[in-house]
PQR file of N, CA, C, O and H, with PARSE charges and radii, in Angstrom:
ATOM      1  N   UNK A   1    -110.042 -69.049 -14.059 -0.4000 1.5000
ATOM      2  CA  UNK A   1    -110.101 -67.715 -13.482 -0.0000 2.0000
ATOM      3  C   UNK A   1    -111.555 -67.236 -13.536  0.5500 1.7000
ATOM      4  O   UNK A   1    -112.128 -67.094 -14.616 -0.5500 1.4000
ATOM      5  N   UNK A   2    -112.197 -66.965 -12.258 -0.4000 1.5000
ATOM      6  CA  UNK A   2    -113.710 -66.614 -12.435 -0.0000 2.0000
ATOM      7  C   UNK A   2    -113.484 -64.762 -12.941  0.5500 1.7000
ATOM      8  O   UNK A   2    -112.408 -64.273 -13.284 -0.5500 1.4000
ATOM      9  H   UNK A   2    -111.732 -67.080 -11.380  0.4000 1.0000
ATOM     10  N   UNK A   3    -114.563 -64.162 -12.868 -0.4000 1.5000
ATOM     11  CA  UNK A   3    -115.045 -62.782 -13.374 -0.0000 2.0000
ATOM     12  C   UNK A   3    -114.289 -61.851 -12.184  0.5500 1.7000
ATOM     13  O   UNK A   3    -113.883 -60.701 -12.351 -0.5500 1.4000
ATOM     14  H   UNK A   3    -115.437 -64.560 -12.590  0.4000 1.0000
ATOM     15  N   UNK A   4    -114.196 -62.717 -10.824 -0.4000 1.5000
ATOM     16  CA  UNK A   4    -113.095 -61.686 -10.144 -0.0000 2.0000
ATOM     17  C   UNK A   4    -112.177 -61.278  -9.552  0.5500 1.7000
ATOM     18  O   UNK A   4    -111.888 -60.488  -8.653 -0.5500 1.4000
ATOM     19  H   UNK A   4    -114.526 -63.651 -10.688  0.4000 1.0000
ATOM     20  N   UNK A   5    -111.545 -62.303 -10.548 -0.4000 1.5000
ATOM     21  CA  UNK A   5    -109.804 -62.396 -10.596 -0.0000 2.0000
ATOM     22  C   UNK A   5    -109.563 -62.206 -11.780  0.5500 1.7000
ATOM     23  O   UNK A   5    -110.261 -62.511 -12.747 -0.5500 1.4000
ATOM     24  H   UNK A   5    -111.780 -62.945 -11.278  0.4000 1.0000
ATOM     25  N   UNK A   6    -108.148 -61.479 -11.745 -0.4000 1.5000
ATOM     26  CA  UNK A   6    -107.409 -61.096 -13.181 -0.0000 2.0000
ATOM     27  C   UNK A   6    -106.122 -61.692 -12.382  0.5500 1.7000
ATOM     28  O   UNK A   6    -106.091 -61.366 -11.195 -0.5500 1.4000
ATOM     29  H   UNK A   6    -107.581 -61.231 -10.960  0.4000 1.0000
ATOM     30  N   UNK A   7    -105.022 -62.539 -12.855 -0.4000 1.5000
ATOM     31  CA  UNK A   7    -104.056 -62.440 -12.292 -0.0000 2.0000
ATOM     32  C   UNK A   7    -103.564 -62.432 -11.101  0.5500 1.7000
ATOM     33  O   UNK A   7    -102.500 -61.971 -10.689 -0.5500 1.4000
ATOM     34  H   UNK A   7    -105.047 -62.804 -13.819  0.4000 1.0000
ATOM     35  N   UNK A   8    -104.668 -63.144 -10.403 -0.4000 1.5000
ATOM     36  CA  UNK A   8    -104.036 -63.773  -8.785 -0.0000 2.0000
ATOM     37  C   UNK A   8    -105.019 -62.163  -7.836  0.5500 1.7000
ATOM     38  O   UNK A   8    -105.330 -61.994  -6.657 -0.5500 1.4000
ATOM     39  H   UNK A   8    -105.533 -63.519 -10.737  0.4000 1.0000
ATOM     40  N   UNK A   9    -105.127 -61.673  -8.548 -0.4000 1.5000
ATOM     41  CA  UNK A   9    -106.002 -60.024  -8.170 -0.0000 2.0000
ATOM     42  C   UNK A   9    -107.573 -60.454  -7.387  0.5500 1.7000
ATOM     43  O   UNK A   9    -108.476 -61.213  -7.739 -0.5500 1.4000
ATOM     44  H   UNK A   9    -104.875 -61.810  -9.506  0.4000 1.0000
ATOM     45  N   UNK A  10    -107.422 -59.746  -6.416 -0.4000 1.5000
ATOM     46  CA  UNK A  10    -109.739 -59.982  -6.982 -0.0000 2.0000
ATOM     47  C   UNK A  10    -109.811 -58.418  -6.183  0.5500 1.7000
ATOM     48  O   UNK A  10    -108.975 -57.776  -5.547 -0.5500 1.4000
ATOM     49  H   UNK A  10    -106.688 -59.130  -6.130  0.4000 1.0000
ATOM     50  N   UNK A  11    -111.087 -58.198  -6.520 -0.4000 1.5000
ATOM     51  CA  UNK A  11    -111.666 -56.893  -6.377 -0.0000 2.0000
ATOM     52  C   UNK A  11    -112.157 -56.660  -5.075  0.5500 1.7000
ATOM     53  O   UNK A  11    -113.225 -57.139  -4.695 -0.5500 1.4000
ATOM     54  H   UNK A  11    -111.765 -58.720  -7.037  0.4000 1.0000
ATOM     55  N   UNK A  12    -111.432 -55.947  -4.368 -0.4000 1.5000
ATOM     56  CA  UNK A  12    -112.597 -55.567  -2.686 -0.0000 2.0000
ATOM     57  C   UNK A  12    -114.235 -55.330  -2.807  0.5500 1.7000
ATOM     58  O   UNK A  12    -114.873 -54.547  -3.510 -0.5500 1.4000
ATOM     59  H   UNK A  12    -110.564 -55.558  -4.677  0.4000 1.0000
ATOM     60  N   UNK A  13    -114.591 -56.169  -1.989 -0.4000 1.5000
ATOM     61  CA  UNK A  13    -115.956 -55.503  -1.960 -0.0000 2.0000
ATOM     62  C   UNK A  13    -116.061 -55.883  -0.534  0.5500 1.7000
ATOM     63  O   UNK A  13    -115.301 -56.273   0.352 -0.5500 1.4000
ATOM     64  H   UNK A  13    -114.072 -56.805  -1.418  0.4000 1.0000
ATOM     65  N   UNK A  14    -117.599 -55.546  -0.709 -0.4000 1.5000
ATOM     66  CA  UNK A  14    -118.481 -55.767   1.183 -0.0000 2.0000
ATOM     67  C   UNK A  14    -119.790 -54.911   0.726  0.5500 1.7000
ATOM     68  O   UNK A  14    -120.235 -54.700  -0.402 -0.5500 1.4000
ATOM     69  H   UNK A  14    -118.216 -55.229  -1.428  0.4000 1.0000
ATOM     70  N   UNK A  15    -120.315 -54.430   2.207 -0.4000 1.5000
ATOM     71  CA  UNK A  15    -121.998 -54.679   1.887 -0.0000 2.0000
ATOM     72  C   UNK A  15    -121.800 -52.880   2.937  0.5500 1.7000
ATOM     73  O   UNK A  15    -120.828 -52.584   3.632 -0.5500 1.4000
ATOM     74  H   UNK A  15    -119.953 -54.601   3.123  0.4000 1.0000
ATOM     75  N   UNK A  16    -123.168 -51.930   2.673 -0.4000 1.5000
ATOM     76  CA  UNK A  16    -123.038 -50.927   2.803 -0.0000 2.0000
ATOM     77  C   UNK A  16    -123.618 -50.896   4.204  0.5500 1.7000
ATOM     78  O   UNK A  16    -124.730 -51.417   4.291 -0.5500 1.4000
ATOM     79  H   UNK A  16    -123.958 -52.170   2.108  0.4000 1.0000
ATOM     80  N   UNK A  17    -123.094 -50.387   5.337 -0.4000 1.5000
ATOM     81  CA  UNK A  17    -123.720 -50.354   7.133 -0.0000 2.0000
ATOM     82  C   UNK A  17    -124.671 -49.323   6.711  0.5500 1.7000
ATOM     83  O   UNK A  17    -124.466 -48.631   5.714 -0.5500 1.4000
ATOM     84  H   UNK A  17    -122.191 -49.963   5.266  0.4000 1.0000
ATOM     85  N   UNK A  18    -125.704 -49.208   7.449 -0.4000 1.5000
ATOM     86  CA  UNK A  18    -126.615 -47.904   7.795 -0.0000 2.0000
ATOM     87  C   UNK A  18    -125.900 -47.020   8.290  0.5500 1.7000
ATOM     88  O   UNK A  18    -126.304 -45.859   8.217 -0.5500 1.4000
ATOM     89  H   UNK A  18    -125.871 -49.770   8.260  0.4000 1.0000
ATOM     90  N   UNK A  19    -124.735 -47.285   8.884 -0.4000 1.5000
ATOM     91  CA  UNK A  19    -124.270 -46.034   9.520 -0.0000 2.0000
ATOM     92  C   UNK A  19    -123.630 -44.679   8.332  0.5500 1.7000
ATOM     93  O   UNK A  19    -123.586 -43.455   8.458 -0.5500 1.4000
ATOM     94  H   UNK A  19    -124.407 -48.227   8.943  0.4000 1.0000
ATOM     95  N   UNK A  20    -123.168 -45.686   7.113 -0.4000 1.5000
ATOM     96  CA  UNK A  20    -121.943 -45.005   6.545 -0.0000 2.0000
ATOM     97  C   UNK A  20    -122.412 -44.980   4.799  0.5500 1.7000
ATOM     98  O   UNK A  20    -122.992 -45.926   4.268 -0.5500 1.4000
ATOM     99  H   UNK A  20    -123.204 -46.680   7.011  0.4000 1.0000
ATOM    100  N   UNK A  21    -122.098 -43.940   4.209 -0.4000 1.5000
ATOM    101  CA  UNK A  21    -122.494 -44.305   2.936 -0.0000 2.0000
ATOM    102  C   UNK A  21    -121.726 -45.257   1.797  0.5500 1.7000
ATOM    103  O   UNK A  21    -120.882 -46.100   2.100 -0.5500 1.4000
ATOM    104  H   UNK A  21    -121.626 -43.171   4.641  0.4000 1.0000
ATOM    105  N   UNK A  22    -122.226 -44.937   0.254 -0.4000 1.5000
ATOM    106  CA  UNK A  22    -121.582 -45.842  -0.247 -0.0000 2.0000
ATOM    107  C   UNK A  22    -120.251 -45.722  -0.426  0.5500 1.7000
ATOM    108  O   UNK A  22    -119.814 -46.726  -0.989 -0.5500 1.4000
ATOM    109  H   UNK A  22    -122.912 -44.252   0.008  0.4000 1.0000
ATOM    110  N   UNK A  23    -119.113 -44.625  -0.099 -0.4000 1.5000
ATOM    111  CA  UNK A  23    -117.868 -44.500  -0.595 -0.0000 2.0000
ATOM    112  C   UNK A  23    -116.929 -44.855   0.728  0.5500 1.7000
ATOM    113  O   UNK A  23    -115.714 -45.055   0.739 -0.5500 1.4000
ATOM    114  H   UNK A  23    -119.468 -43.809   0.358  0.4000 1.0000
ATOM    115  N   UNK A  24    -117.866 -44.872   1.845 -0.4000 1.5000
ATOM    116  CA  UNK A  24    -117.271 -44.804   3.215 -0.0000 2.0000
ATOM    117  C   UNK A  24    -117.575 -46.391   3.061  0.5500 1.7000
ATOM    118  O   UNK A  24    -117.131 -47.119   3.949 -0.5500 1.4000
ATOM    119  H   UNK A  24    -118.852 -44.709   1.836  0.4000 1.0000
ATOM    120  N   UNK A  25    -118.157 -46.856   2.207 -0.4000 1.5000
ATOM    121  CA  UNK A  25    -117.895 -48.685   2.415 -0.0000 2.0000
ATOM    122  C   UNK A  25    -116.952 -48.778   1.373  0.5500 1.7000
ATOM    123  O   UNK A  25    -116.029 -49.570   1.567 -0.5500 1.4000
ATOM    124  H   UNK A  25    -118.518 -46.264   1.486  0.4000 1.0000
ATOM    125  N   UNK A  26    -116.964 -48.330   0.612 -0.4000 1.5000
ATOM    126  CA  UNK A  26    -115.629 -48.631  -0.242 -0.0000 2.0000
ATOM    127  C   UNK A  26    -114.335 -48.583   0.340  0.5500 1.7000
ATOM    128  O   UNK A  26    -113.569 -49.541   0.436 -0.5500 1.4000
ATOM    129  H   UNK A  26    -117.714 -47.687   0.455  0.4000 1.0000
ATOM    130  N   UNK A  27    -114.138 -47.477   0.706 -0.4000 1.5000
ATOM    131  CA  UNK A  27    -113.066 -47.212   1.325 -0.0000 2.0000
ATOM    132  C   UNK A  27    -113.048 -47.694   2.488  0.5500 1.7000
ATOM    133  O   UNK A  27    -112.309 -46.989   3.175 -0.5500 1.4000
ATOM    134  H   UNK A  27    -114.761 -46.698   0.628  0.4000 1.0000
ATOM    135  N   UNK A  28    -113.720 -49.010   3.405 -0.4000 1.5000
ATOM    136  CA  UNK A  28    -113.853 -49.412   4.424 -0.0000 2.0000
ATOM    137  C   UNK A  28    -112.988 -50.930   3.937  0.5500 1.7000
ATOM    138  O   UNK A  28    -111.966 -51.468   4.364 -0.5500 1.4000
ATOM    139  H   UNK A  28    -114.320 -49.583   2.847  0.4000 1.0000
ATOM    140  N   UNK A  29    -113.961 -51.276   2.845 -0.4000 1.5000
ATOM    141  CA  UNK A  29    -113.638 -52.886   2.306 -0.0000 2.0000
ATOM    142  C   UNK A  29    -112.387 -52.712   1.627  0.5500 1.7000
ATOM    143  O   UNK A  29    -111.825 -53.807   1.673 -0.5500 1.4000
ATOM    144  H   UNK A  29    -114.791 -50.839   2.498  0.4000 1.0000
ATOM    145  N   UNK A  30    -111.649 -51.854   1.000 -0.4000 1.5000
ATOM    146  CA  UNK A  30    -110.296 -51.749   0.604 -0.0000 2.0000
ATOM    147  C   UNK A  30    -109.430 -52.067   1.807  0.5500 1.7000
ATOM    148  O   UNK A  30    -108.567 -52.944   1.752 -0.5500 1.4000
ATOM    149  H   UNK A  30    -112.106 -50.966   0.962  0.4000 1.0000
ATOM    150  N   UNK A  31    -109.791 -50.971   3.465 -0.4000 1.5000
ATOM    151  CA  UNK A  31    -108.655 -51.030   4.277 -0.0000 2.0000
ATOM    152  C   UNK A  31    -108.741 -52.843   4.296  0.5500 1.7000
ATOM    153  O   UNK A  31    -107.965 -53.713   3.900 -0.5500 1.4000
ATOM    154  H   UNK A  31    -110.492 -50.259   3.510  0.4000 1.0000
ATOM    155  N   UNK A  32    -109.954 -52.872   4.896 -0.4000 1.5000
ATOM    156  CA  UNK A  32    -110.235 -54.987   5.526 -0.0000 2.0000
ATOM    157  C   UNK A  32    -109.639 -55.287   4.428  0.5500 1.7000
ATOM    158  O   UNK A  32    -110.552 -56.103   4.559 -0.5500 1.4000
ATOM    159  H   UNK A  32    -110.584 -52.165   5.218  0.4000 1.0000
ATOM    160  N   UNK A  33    -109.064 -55.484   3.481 -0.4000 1.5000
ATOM    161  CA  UNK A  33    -109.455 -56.532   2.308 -0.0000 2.0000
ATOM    162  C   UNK A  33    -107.544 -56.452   1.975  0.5500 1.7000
ATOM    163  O   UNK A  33    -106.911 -57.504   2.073 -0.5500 1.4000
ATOM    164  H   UNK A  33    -108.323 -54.821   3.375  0.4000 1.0000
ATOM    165  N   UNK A  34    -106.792 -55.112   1.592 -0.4000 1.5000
ATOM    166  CA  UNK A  34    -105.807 -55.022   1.405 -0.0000 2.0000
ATOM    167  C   UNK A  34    -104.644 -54.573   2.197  0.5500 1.7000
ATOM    168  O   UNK A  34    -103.430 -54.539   1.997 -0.5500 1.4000
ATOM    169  H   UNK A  34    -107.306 -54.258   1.513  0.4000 1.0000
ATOM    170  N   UNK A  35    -105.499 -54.210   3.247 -0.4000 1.5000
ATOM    171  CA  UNK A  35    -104.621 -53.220   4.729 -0.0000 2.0000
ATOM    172  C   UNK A  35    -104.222 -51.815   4.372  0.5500 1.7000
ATOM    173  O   UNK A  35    -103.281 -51.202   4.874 -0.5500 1.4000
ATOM    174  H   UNK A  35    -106.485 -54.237   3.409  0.4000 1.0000
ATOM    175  N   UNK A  36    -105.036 -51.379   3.458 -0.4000 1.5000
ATOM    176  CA  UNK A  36    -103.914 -49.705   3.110 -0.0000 2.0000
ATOM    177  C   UNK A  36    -105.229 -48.590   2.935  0.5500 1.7000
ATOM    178  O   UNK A  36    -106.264 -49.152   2.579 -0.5500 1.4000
ATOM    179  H   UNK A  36    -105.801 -51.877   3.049  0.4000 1.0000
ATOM    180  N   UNK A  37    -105.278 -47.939   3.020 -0.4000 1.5000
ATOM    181  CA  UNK A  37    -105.707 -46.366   2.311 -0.0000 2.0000
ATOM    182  C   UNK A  37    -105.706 -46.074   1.109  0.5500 1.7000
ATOM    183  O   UNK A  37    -104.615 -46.206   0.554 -0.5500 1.4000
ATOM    184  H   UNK A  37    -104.436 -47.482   3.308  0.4000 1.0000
ATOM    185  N   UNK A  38    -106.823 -45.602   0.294 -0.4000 1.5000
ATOM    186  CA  UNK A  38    -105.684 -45.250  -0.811 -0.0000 2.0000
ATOM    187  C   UNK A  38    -106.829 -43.909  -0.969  0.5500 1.7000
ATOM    188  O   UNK A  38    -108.033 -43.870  -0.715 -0.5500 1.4000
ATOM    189  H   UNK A  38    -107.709 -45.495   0.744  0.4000 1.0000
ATOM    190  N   UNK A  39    -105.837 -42.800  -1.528 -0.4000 1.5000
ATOM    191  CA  UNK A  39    -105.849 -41.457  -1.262 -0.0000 2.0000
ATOM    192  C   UNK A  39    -106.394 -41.097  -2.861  0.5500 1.7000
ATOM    193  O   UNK A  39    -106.537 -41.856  -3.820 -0.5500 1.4000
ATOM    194  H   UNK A  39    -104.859 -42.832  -1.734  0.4000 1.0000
ATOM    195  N   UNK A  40    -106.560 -40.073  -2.773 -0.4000 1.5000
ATOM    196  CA  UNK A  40    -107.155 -39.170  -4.714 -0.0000 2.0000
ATOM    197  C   UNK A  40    -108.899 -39.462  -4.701  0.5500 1.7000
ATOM    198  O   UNK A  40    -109.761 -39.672  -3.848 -0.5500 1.4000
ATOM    199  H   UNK A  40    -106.444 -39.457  -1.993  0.4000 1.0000
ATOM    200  N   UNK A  41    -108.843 -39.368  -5.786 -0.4000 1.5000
ATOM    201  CA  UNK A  41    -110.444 -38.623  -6.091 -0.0000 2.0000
ATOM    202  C   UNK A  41    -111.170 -40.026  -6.241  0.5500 1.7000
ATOM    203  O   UNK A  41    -110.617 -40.966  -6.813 -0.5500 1.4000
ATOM    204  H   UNK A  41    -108.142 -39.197  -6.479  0.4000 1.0000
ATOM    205  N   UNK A  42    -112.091 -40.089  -5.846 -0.4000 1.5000
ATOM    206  CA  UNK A  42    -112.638 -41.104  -5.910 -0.0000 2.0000
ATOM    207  C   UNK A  42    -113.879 -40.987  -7.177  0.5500 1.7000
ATOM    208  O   UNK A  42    -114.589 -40.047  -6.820 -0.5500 1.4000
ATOM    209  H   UNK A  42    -112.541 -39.326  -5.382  0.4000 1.0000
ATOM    210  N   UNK A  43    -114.353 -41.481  -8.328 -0.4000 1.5000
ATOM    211  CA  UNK A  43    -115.464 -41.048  -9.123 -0.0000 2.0000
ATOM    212  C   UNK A  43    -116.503 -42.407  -9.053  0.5500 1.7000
ATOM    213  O   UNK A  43    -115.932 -43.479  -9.254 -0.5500 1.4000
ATOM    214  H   UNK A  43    -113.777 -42.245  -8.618  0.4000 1.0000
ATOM    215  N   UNK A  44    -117.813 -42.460  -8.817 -0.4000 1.5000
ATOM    216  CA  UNK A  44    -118.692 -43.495  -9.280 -0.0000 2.0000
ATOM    217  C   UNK A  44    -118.743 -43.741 -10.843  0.5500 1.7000
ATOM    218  O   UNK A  44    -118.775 -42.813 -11.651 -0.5500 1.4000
ATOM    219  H   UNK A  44    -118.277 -41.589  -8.654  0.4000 1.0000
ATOM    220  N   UNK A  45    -118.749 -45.140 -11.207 -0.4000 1.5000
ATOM    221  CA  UNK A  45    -118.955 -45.572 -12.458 -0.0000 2.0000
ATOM    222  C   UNK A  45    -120.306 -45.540 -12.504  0.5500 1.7000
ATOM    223  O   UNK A  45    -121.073 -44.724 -13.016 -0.5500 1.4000
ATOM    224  H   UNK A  45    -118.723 -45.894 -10.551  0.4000 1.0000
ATOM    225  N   UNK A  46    -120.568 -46.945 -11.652 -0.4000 1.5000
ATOM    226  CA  UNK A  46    -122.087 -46.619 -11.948 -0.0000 2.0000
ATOM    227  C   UNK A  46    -122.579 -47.779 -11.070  0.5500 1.7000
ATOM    228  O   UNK A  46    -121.942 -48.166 -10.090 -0.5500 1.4000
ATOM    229  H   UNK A  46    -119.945 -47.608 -11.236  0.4000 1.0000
ATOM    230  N   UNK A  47    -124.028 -48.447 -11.564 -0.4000 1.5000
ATOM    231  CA  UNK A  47    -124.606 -49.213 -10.339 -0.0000 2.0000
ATOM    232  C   UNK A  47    -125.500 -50.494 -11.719  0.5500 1.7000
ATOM    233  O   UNK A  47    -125.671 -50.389 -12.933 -0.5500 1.4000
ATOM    234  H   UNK A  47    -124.546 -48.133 -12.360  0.4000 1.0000
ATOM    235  N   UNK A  48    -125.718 -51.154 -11.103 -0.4000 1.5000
ATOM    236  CA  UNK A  48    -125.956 -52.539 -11.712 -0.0000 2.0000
ATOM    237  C   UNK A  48    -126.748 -53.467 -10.415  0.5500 1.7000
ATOM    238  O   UNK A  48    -126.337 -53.499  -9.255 -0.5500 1.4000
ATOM    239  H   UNK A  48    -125.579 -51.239 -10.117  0.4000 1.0000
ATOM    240  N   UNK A  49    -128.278 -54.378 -11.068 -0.4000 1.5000
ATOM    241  CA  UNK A  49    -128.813 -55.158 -10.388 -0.0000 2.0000
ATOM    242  C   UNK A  49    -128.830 -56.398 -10.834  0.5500 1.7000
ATOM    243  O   UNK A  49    -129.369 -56.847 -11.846 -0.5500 1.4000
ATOM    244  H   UNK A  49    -128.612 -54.352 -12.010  0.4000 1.0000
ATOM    245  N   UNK A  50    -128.010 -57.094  -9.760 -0.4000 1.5000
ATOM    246  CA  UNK A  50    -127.955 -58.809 -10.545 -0.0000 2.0000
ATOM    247  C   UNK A  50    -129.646 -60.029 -10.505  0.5500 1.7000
ATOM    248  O   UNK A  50    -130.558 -60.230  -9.703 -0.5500 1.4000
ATOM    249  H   UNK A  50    -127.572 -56.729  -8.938  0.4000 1.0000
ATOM    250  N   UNK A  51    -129.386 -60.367 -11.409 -0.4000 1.5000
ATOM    251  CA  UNK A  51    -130.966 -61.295 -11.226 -0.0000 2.0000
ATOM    252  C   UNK A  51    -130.738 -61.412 -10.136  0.5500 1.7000
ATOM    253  O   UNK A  51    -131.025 -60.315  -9.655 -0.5500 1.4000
ATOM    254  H   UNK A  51    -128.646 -60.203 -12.060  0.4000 1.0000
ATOM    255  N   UNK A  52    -130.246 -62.309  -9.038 -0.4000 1.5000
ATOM    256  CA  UNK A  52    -130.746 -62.206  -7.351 -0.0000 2.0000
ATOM    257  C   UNK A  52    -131.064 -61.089  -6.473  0.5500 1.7000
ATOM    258  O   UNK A  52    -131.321 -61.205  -5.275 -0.5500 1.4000
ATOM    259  H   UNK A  52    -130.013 -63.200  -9.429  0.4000 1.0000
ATOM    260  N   UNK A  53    -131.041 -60.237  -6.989 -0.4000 1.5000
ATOM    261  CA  UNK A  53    -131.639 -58.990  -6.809 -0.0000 2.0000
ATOM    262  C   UNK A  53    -130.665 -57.848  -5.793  0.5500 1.7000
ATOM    263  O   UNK A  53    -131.118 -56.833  -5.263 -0.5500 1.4000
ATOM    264  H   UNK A  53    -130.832 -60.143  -7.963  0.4000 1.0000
ATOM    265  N   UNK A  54    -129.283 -58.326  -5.710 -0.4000 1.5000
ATOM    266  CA  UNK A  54    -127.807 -58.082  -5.174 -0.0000 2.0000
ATOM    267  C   UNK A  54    -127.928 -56.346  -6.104  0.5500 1.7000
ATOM    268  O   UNK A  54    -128.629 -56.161  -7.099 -0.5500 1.4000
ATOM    269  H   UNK A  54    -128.915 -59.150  -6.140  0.4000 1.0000
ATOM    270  N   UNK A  55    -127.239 -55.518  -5.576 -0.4000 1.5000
ATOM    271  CA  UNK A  55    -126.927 -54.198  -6.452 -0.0000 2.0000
ATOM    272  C   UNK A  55    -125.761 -54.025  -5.788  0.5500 1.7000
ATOM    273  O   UNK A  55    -125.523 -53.839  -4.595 -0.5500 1.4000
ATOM    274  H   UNK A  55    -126.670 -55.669  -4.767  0.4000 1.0000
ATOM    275  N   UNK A  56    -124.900 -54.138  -6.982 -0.4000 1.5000
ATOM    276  CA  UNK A  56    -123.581 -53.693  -7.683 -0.0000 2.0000
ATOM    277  C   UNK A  56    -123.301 -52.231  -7.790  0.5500 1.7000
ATOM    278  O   UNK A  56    -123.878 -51.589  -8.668 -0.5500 1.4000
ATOM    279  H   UNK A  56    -125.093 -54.289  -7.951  0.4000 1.0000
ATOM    280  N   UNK A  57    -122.694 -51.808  -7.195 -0.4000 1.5000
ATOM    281  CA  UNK A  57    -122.078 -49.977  -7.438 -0.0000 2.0000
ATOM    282  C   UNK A  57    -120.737 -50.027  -7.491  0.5500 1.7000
ATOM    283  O   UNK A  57    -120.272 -50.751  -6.611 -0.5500 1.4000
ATOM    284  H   UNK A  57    -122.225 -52.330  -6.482  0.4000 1.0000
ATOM    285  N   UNK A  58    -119.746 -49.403  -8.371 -0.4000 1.5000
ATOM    286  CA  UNK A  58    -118.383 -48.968  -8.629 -0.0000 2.0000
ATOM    287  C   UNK A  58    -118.344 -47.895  -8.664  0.5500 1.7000
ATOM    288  O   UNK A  58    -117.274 -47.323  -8.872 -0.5500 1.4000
ATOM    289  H   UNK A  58    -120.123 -48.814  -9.086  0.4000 1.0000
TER
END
């Protein structure tokens, strides 16, 4: 099981358009990724830069 899978699970992601910010890609790569919406408050955790120089936001 790699870092992003728990249980057959893995985590939506994708990459942020110029058009749209960062929560409007979140909520973009959830619909592509699982087919649904999902509704309530959304809060940032936080943001992280991987040595390849990739940045991570939750």
């Amino acid at each position: 099981m790699d870092a992003e899978t728990h249980a057959g699970a893995s985590v939506p992601k994708g990459l942020v358009d110029d058009r749209e910010g960062e929560l409007a890609a979140s909520q973009r790569a959830i619909v592509e990724e699982i087919g649904t919406r999902i509704r309530g408050r959304f809060e940032r955790i936080g943001k992280d830069k991987q040595r390849g120089g990739k940045i991570i936001i939750a």
